[in-house]
C-alpha positions as CSV (number, residue, x, y, z in Angstrom):
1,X,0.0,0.0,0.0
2,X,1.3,3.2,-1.3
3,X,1.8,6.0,1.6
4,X,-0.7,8.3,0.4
5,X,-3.0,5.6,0.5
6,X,-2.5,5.0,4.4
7,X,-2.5,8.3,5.2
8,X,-6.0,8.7,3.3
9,X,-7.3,5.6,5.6
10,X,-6.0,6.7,8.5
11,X,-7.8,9.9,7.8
12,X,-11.3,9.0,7.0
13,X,-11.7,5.4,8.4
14,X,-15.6,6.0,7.3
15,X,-14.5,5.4,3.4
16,X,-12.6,1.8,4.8
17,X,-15.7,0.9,7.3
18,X,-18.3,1.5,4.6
19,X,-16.4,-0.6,1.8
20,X,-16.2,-3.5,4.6
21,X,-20.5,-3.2,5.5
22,X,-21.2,-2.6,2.0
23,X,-19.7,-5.5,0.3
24,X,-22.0,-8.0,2.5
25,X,-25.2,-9.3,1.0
26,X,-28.2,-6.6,0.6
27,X,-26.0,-4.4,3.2
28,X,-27.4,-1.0,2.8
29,X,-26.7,2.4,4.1
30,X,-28.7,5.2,6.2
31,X,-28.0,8.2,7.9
32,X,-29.6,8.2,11.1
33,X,-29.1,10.2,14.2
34,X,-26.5,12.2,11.6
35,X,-24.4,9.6,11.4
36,X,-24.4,6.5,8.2
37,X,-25.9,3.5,9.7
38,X,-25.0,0.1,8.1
39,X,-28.6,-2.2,7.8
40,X,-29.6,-5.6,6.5
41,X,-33.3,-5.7,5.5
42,X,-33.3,-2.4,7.4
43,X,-31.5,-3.5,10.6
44,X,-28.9,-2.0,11.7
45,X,-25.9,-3.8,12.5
46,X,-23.1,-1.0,12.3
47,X,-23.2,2.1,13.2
48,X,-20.3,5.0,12.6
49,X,-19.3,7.4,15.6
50,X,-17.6,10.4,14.2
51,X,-15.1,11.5,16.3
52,X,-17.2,15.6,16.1
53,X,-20.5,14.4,17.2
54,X,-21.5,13.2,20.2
55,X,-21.7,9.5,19.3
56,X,-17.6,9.6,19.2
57,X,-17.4,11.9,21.6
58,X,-13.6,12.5,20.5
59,X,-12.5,9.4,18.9
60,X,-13.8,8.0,15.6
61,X,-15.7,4.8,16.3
62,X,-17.9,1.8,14.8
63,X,-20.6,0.4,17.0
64,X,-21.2,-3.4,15.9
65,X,-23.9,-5.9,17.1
66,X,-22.2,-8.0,19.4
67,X,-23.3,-10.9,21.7
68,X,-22.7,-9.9,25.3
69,X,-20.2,-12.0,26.3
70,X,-18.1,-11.7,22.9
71,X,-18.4,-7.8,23.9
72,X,-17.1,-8.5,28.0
73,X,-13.9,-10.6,26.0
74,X,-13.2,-7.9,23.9
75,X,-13.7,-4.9,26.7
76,X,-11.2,-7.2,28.6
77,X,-8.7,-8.0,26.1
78,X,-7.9,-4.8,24.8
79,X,-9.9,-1.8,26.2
80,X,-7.8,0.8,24.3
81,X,-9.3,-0.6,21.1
82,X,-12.6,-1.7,22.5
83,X,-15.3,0.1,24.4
84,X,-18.6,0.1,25.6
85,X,-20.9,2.5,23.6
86,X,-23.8,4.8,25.0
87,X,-27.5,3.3,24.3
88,X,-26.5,0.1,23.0
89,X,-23.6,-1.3,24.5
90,X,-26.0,-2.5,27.9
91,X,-27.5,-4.3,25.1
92,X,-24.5,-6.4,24.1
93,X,-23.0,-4.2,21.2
94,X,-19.3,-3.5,21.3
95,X,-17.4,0.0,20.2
96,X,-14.3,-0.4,17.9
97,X,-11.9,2.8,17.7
98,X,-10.9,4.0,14.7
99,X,-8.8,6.8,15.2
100,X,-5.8,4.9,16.1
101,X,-4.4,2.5,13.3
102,X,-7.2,0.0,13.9
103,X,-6.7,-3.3,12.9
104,X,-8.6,-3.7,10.2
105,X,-8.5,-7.6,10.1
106,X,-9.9,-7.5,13.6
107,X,-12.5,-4.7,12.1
108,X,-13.9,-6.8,9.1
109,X,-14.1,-9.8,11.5
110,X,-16.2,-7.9,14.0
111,X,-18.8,-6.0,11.2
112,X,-19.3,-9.4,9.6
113,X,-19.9,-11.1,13.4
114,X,-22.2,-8.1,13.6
115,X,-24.0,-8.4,10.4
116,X,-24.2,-12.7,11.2
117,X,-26.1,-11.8,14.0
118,X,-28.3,-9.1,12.2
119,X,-29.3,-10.6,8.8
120,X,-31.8,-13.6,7.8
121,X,-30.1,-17.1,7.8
122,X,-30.5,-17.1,4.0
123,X,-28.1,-14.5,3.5
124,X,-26.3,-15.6,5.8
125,X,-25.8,-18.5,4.0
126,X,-24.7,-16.3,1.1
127,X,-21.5,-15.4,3.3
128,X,-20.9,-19.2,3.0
129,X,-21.4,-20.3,-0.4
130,X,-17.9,-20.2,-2.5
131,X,-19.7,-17.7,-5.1
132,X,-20.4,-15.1,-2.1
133,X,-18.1,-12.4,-3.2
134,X,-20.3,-12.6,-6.2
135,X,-23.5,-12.4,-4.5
136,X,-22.7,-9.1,-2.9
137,X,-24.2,-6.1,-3.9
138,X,-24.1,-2.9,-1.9
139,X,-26.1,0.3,-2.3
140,X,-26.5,3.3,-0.3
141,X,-29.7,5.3,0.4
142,X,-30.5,8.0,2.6
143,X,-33.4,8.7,4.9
């Protein structure tokens, strides 16, 4: 990777974090609350924090669907990438910084866990099948 292109993810992790939502099956995107939201069959199961609104409150951030004890691991493991984010996160969702050289590995890993958890087992499934990459369509719409 060139070093203009690290500097330009380092700088807006939202371009990065919507390629990663987008690219999974009927993935969709919606601002709410003023910031994109990233929705299967209109549920959310990412949510960007930017680091000038209150949602980030500083830092850039991703909030993911999580199951509660995945999120308690991760708080635990490493809670200078992880945290616990306002309205959802007593619900099991876990934060991901962004601002900081994320790992972006780890990042895909945790969006896709989210979206598992969000979408229909038949598109699920699509995640599974050797021709997903095909199946993938992404779109963007605002509310």
């Amino acid at each position: 990777m060139s070093p203009a292109r690290t500097r330009a993810t380092a700088a807006d992790p939202l371009s990065r974090l919507r390629t990663l939502c987008l690219a999974l099956p009927e993935a969709h995107e919606v601002v709410a609350w003023n910031e994109p939201t990233f929705r299967v069959r209109n549920k959310i199961f990412a949510m960007y924090a930017s680091a000038a609104s209150h949602h980030g409150q500083g830092r850039a951030g991703v909030w993911c669907n999580c199951m509660p004890m995945e999120q308690d691991l991760l708080l635990h493991a490493d809670p200078d990438r992880f945290f616990k984010p306002p309205y959802v996160g007593p619900k099991g969702w876990i934060g991901v910084y962004l601002d900081r050289r994320p790992r972006w590995t780890a990042v895909a890993d945790i969006v896709e866990e989210a979206y598992r958890l969000t979408a229909p087992a038949r598109l699920v499934a699509l995640l599974d099948a050797p021709h997903a990459a095909g199946a993938r369509s992404p779109r963007t719409r605002s509310r």
